[in-house]
N, C-alpha and C positions, 0 to 999 in steps of 0.2 A: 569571205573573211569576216564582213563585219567591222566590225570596230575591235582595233585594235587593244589590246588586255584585259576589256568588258568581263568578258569570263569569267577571269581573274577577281574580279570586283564584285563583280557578284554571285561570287562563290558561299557566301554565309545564307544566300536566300534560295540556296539547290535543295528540292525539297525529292526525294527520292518513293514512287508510291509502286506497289503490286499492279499488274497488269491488269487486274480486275477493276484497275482505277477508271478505266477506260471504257468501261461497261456502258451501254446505250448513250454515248455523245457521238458529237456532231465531229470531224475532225478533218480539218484541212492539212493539206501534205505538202511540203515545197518538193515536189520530186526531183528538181537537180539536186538538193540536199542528199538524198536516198540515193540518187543512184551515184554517186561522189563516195558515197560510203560505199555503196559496195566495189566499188572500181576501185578504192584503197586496198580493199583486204588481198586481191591479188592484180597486180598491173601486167602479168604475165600474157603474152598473144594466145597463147592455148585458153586462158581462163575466161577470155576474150572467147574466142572462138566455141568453148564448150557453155556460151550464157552463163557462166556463173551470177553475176551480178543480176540476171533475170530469175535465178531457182534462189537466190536470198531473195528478191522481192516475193516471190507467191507464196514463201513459205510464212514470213512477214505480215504480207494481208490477210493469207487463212488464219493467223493467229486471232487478227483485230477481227476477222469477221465474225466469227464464233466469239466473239463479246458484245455482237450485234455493235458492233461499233461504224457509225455509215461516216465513208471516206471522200473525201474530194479531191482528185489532184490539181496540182496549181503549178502550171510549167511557165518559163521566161520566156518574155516576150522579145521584145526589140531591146540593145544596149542602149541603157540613157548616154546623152553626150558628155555630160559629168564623170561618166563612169569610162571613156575612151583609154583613157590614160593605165588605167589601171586592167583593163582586161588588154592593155599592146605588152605590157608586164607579161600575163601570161599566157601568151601564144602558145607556149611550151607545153600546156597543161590540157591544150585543147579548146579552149574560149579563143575559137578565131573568130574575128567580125571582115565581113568583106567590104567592100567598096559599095557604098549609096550611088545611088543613081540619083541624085538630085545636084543641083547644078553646085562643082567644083569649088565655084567664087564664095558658094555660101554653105556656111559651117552646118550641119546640118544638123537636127533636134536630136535624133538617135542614129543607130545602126542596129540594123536584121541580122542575126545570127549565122554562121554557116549552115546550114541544114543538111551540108554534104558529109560531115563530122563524123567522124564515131561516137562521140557524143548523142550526138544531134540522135540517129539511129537506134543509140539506146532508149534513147527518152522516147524514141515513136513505139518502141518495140515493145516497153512498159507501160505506155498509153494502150497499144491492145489489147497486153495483158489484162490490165485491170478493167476495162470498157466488159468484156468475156465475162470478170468476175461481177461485175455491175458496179462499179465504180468511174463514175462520171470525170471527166477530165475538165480544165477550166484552164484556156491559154492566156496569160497576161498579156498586158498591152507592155510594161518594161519588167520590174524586176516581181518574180514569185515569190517573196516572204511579202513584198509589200503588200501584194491582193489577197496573202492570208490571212495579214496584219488588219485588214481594212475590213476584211468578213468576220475576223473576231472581235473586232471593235465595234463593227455593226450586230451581233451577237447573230449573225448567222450560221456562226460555229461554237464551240465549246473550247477552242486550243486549237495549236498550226504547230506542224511538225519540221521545225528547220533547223538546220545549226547556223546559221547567220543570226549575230547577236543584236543585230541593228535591226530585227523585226520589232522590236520596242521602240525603237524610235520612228516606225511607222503607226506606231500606236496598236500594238499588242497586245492582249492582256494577262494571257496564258501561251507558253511558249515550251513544249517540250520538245527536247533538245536530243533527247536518245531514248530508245529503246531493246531492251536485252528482252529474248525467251527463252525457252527454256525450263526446267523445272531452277525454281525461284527468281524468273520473270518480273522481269519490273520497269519503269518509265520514268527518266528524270525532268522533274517541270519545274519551272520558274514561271512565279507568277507577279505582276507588276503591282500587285497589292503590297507583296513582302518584301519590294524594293524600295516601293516608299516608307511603309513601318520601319525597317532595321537601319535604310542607310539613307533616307531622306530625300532621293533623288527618284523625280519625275519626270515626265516626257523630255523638259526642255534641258532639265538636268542635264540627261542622257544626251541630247542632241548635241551641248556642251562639249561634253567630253569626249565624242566624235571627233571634231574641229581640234582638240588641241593634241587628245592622243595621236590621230589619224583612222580614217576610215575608207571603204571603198570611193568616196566621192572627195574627199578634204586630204594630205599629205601628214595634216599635225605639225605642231609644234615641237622644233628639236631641241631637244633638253629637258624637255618635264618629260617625268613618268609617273605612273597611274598613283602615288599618294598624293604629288603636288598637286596633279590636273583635278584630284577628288577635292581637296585642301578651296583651290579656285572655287571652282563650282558649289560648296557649302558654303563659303564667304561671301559671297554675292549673294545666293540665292534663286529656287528655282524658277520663281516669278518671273525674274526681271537678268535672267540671265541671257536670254536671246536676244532680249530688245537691246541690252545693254552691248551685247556683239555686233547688233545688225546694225547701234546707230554710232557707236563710236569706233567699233573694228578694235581690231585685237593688238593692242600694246603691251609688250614684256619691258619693264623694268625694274633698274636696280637700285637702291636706295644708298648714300653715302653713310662710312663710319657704320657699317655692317658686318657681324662677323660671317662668316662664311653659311652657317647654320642657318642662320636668320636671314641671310641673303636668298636662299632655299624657300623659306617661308613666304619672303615679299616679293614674289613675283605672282601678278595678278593684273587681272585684266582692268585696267585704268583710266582717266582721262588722261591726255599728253598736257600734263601743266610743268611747270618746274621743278619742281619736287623728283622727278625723277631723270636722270642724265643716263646717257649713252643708251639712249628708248630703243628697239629694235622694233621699228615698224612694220608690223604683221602681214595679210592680205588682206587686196582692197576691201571695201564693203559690199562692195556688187559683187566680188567672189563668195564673201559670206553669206550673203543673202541668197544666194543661189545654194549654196550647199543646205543652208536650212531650210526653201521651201520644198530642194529634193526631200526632206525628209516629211516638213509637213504637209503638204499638198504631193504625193505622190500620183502615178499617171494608171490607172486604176478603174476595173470597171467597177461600175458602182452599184449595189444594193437593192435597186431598183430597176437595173437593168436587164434585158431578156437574156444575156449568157448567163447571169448567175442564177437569174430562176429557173436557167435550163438545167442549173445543175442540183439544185435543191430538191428537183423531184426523183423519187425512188428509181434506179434503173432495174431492170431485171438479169438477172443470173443467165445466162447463155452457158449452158452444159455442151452441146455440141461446138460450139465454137471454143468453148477454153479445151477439147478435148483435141482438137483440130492443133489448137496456137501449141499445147504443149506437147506432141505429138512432132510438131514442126521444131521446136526452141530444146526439148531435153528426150526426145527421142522414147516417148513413155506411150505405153498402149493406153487405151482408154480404161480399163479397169485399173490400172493402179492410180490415172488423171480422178476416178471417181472415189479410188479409197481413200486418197487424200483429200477432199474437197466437200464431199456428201455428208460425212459427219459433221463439217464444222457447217454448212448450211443447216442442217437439221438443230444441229445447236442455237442458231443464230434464231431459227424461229421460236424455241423455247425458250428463249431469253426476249420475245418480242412476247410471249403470251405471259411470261412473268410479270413485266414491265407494267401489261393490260392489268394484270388485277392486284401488282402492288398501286398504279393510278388509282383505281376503284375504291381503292381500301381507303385510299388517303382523301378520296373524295364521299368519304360516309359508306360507300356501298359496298358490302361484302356479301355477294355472290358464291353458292358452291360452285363446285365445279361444273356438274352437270347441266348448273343456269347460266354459262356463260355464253353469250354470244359467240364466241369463238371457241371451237372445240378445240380442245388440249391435242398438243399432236403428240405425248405420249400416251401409247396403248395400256404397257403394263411391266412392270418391274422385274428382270429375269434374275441376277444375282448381286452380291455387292461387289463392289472389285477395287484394289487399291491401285494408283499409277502415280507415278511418281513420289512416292510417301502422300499422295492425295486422294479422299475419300471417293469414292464413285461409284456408280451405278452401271449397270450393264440394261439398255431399256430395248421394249420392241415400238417400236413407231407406227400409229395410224397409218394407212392407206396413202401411200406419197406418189407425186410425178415421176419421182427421178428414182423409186424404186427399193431406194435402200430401206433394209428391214430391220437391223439392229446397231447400235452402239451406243460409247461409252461417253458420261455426261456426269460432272463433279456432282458432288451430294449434296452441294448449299445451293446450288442452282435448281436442281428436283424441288428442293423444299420449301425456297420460295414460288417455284413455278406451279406445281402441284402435292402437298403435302399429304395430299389423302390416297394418293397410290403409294407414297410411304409404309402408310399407315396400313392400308390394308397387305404391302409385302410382310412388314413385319409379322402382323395380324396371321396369316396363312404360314408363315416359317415356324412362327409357336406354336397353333395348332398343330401342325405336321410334327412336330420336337414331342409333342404330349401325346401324342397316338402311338406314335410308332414305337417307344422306347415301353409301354407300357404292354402293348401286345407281346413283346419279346418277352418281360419279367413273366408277364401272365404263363405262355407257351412251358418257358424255360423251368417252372416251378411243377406246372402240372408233370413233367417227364420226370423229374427228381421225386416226387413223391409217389408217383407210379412205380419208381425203379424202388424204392426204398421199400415202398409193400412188399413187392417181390423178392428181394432179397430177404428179406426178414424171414419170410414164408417158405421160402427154399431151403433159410439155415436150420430151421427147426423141423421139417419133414428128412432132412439129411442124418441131421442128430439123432432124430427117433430109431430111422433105418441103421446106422451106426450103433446103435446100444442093444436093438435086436439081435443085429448079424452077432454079434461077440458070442452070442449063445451056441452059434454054428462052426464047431470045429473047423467043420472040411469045406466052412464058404468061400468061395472065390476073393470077397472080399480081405479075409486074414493076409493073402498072397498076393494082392495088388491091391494095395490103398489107393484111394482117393485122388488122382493126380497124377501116377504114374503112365497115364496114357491122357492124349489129348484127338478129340475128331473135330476137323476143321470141315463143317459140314451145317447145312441151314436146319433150327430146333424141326421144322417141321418131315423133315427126310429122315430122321433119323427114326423116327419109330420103326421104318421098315427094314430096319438091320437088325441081325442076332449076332451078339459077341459071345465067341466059347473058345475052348482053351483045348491045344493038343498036348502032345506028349510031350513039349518045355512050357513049364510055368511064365516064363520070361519071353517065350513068343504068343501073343494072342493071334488069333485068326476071327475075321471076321464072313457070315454068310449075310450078302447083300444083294442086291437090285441090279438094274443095269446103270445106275446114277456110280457117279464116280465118290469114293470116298478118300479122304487121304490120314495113313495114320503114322503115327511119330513115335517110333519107339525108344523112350527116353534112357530103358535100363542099358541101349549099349551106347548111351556116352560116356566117349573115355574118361571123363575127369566125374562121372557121376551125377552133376549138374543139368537141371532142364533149362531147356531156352524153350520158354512158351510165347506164342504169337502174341499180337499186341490184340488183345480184347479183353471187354470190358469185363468186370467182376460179376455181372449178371447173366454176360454168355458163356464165364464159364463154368458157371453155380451151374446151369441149365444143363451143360452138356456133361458135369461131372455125375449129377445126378440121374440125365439119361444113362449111363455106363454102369450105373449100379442097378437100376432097373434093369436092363437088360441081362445084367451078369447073374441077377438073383432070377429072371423066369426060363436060363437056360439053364439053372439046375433048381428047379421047381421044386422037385421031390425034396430038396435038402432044408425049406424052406416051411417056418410055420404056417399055419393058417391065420394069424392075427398079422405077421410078419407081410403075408399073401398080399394081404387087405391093405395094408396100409401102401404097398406098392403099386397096386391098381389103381387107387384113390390119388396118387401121387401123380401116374400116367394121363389122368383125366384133368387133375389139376392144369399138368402144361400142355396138355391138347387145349385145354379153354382161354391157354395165354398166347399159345400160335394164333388161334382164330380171333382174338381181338385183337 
C-alpha cells in the first residue's frame, strides 16, 4: 500500500515519458510489485494455472531488454515487526507470515514469509525466468522498495520500479510507478526533485504525512485528510518536522471561540500548554520514533556489500535454459522461444554499440566505423519497413551465436548506431532508380522508331503498287481490296504460299506447304463486318502487302514491267526485315 493518499498528492509531479525513456539505465524492479500487477489482471485458477502472470512478465522484460535497459530484481525479505499488524490484515490476499521459531516470551524482530504460498512460488518461478534472460535477482533482508530505495540513493541504479509510494520515504529518488507497451508505450515516473520544487515537501516531509495519514507501519491520525495533514506539515516545516514528532509526539488540538472552518485549520502538531483544551493525546514517542527509524534507517544490504556487487555484474543470456523454462511454463517449442527473444537480444547489442560511439563522440573521439574497436553487428540494410506507424529497417546481422540472420530494428536506432550503412542503402536504391528506369526509356524508343520507319515505308511501297494496279482492268486487285482477307501466319512462311483465285471471286484458294495456314474469309459475314485479330498495325501493313505481292505474281502476265519491278524490290525489302 504505501502510505495512504500519497498518490493523490503527488499527482501534479506524475511526469508521463516514451519507453525510449528507458534506453541504457540501470533499473531496479520490486518484483512483488510486478507480479501483484499481474495477479490483478486476472485472479481466476485457470489464469493461475495457464502462467498468465509469468507470459506478462517475459513479454515485459523482452521490451526493457531491447532498450538495453539492465534489470535487477529485488524480492522481500523477512516481515519487519512494525509491519505484523498490517500484513495479519491481509491473510486474505496471501501475505501469510508463519510462526518464528524464536523464543514465545520474546517479541521477535521480524517474521519469514510463507514460501509454501502461491505467492511465494510465483516469485521463485519469475526469479528463473529472468535469472534464463540474465537478469540478476537480489533477495532483501525485509522490505523490496526499501533496498531499491537505497541503491537509488546510492546511484547504483537509475530509478526502481514499485507501486509502493513509501519508496521515497526510504529515500528514492526516481520512482516509476507503471509501465504500458505496446505501440505508444510509455512509463510513468516521479521524481523526488519535482516534489520538492512544486509542493515543498522532502524526505521528512514525506515521513510526516505517513504517521498522520497512515501507512504500512503507523495506523494515522483519524480525522485529518490529506489537505489538513499537507496544511501541518508546510506549517512546521521539513527541517524540524520529525524532530519535532520524535521529541514532543503527536498532539491534536482545538482552540476556543473557533468557527468550525478555522477549527479545521488549527489542528497541528503542538506543545501541550494551555492554550489548547480537550488535547487528544497521540502515540507514545517510542511508537514514533520507531516508525521513523523504520523509514530512516531501513534493514538493507548495503552498497558495499558482496550480494549487491553480485548483482551489478553483467549476467549472461542462457538460450537453452529460457527455451527449457518456457517450454515448461507456456508450452512453446523452441523456435517460436527464439522468434521472440533473438531479435530483441540482437537489438539490445545494437543499442550497446550505439551507446559506444555516442560515449566517444562526447568524449572528443569520432571514429568511422570501420575503426571501431568493436565491430558493428549490423551486416547491411535489406529494406525499409513501417511497424506500427514506426520508421524501420529490415537489417541482416554479422555472424552470431545464437544464429539468427535477419530482423527488424527502428530507424533512429540505425542512425545513431551506424549511419553510414544508411547511407550507403540509400546510395545503392538511387543508383538502382537511375539505371533501370533509363534502360527501359532507352529500349522502349528504339522499337517505336524502328516500327515508325517501317510503317512509313510500307505505306508508300503500298501506295505506289495501288496507283499502278488501277491501270489493270482484269487485276485481282479491282476485286479484293486491301483487307478483305486476313493470314494469320509468321511474315517469314509466307513467302512460300501462292494465292489464286477459282471460278468464285469471293472464294480464294490458296497453294501452300505442309506448314498450316489459316484464312478468314470476311465476305461471308452475315452483317458484312470484319472482326480482324488483335495485331499490331505493322503486322498487318506486312501481311496485307504480302497478299498483293503474291496476288500480282500469280497473274504475272497481267502485269507491267515497271509495275514487276517495283514488286520484286518490295519482296526483298521484307525478306531483309524478317532476317533482322
Amino acid at each position: 500500500m504505501g502510505v495512504k493518499n500519497l498518490w493523490d498528492i503527488l499527482e501534479s509531479c506524475k511526469k508521463t515519458f516514451p519507453l525510449h525513456h528507458l534506453q541504457n539505465k540501470r533499473v531496479c524492479i520490486d518484483l512483488s510489485c510486478w507480479m501483484v500487477q499481474f495477479q490483478n489482471v486476472n485472479k481466476s485458477h485457470s489464469a493461475l494455472a495457464d502462467k498468465l502472470h509469468l507470459r506478462g512478465l517475459f513479454h515485459r522484460l523482452r521490451a526493457l531488454i531491447a532498450l538495453n535497459c539492465s534489470l535487477i530484481f529485488v524480492t522481500d525479505g523477512a516481515i519487519p515487526a512494525i509491519k505484523l499488524s498490517t500484513y495479519r490484515r491481509r491473510l486474505n490476499l496471501g501475505f501469510e507470515p508463519i510462526q518464528d521459531e524464536t523464543n514465545s516470551q520474546k517479541r521477535p524482530s521480524s517474521l519469514r514469509r510463507n514460501e509454501g504460498s502461491d505467492f511465494s512460488r510465483m516469485i521463485k518461478d519469475a526469479k528463473l525466468l529472468g535469472l534464463a534472460l540474465g537478469i540478476p535477482c537480489l533477495d532483501g533482508i525485509e522490505e523490496g522498495e526499501a533496498q531499491c530505495a537505497l541503491l537509488n540513493s546510492e546511484s547504483q541504479c537509475d530509478g526502481c520500479f514499485t507501486t509502493d509510494s513509501d519508496a521515497f520515504l526510504f529515500g528514492a529518488r526516481t520512482v516509476y510507478r507503471d509501465i504500458c507497451l505496446g505501440e505508444g508505450g510509455y512509463v510513468v515516473c516521479y521524481e523526488m526533485a519535482d516534489i520538492q520544487r512544486k509542493l515543498g515537501f522532502g524526505r521528512n516531509s514525506l515521513i510526516a504525512l505517513a504517521i498522520i495519514l497512515g501507512s504500512d507501519y503507523f495506523p494515522g491520525v483519524h480525522g485529518l485528510g490529506p489537505e489538513s495533514a499537507c496544511q501541518i506539515v508546510k506549517t512546521v516545516g521539513n527541517d524540524a518536522i520529525l524532530h519535532k514528532i520524535a521529541t514532543e509526539g503527536l498532539l491534536i488540538g482545538k482552540k476556543k471561540n473557533k468557527s468550525k472552518r478555522q477549527e479545521d485549520s488549527s489542528n497541528l502538531i503542538c506543545n501541550n500548554n494551555k492554550e489548547n483544551e480537550s488535547s487528544i493525546n497521540g502515540p507514545g514517542k517510542e511508537q514514533l520514533e520507531k516508525v521513523i527509524n523504520a523509514y530512516m534507517k531501513p534493514k538493507c544490504h548495503t552498497a558495499e556489500s558482496k550480494a549487491v556487487q553480485r548483482v551489478l555484474v553483467s549476467f549472461p543470456f542462457q538460450r537453452a535454459k529460457l527455451q527449457a523454462i518456457c517450454f515448461n511454463f507456456f508450452e512453446w517449442p523452441s523456435e517460436k522461444t527464439d522468434e521472440y527473444i533473438l531479435p530483441k537480444i540482437a537489438e539490445r547489442d545494437l543499442r550497446k554499440f550505439a551507446n559506444l560511439r555516442s560515449t566517444s563522440t562526447e568524449q572528443g573521439v569520432q571514429l568511422p566505423l570501420h575503426k571501431m574497436p568493436v565491430k558493428c553487428p549490423v551486416s547491411a540494410i535489406i529494406k525499409r519497413r513501417i511497424v506500427q506507424g514506426i520508421e524501420c529497417f529490415e537489417v541482416s546481422w554479422e555472424q552470431r551465436d545464437d544464429g539468427l540472420k535477419t530482423s527488424i530494428v527502428p530507424a533512429d536506432l540505425l542512425e545513431s548506431a551506424c549511419p553510414e550503412k544508411i547511407l550507403e542503402f540509400v546510395e545503392s536504391r538511387a543508383l538502382g532508380k537511375k539505371q533501370k528506369p533509363k534502360q527501359q526509356r532507352e529500349k522502349k524508343s528504339d522499337k517505336v522508331a524502328h516500327e515508325d520507319v517501317v510503317d512509313l515505308q510500307l505505306k508508300n511501297l503500298v501506295l505506289e503498287i495501288e496507283r499502278d494496279s488501277e491501270t489493270i482492268q482484269t487485276s485481282t486487285f479491282a476485286r479484293f481490296p486491301i483487307g478483305t482477307m486476313q493470314i494469320r501466319r509468321p511474315l517469314a512462311d509466307m513467302t512460300n504460299n501462292k494465292i489464286t483465285f477459282g471460278s468464285s471471286p469471293s472464294k480464294p484458294t490458296i497453294k501452300k506447304d505442309s506448314s498450316y495456314v489459316d484464312i478468314i474469309d470476311l465476305c461471308s459475314s452475315p452483317e458484312g463486318q470484319v472482326a480482324r485479330p488483335c495485331v499490331s498495325k505493322h503486322e498487318r501493313a506486312k501481311v496485307e502487302v504480302i497478299e498483293l505481292i503474291d496476288s500480282s505474281e500469280s497473274e504475272s502476265e497481267a502485269l507491267s514491267p515497271e509495275h514487276a519491278k517495283k514488286a520484286r524490290d518490295l519482296r526483298l525489302f521484307l525478306g531483309n526485315i524478317c532476317v533482322s
